[in-house]
N, C-alpha and C positions, 0 to 999 in steps of 0.2 A: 183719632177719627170720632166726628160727634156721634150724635143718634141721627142727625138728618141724612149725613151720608151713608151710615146704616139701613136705613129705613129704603136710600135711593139704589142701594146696592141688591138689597134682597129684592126689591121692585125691579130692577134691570134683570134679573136672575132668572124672575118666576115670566116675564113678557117677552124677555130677546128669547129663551131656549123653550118656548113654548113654538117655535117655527122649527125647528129640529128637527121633527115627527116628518113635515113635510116636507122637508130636503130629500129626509128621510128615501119616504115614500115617493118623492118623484122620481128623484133618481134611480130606486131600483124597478119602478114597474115605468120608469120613460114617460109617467101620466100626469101632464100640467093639463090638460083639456078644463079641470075648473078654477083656472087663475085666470085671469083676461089683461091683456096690457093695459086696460085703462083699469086696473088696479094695480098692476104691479108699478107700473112707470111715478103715479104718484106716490107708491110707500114708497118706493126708494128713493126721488127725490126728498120727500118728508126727512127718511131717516139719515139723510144725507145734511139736509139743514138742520136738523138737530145733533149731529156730533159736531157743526160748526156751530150753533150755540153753545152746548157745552164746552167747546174751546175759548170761543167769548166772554163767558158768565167761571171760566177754570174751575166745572164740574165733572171729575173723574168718571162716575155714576154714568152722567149724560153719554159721556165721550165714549166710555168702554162699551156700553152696549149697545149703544148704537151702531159704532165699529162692526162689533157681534153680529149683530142683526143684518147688517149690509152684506156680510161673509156670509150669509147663514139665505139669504134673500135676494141675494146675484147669479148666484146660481142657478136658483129656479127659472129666475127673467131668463138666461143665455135657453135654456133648455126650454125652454118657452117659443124665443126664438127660431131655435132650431128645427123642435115640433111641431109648428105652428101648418107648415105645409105639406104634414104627412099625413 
C-alpha cells in the first residue's frame, strides 16, 4: 500500500464515520426533523456515484467508504421517510 492510499484511507475514516453520531442520535431519540430530503436525496445519490467511480478508477479508499457512508446515511433517509408525517 502507497502513501496515497494511506492518506485516502485515513480521509475515508475521519469523513464516512463522522455521520455515526447521527445515526446515532436519530435513531434513538426518532429525530431527523433537521435533515430535509432535498439534502438527503442528493448525498446519497452523490455517495452512490462515487463508490461507482471508485469501482471505475479501482480505488478501494473510494469504494469502502462510500459503501460506509451509504450504510451509515440510508438509514436516516428511511426514518426520514417514515417521520416525515408525524
Amino acid at each position: 500500500m502507497d502513501y496515497k492510499e494511506i492518506v485516502g484511507f485515513v480521509a475515508g475514516i475521519l469523513t464516512t464515520f463522522s455521520g455515526a453520531p447521527q445515526l446515532y442520535y436519530s435513531y434513538k431519540y426518532r429525530d431527523v426533523q433537521s435533515f430535509t430530503l432535498k439534502f438527503l436525496i442528493p448525498f446519497l445519490i452523490g455517495l452512490s456515484l462515487w463508490t461507482f467511480y471508485g469501482v471505475f478508477i479501482k480505488s478501494w479508499p473510494v469504494i469502502i467508504f462510500n459503501l460506509i457512508a451509504l450504510c451509515l446515511w440510508l438509514p436516516i433517509f428511511i426514518l426520514k421517510l417514515i417521520l416525515r408525517h408525524k
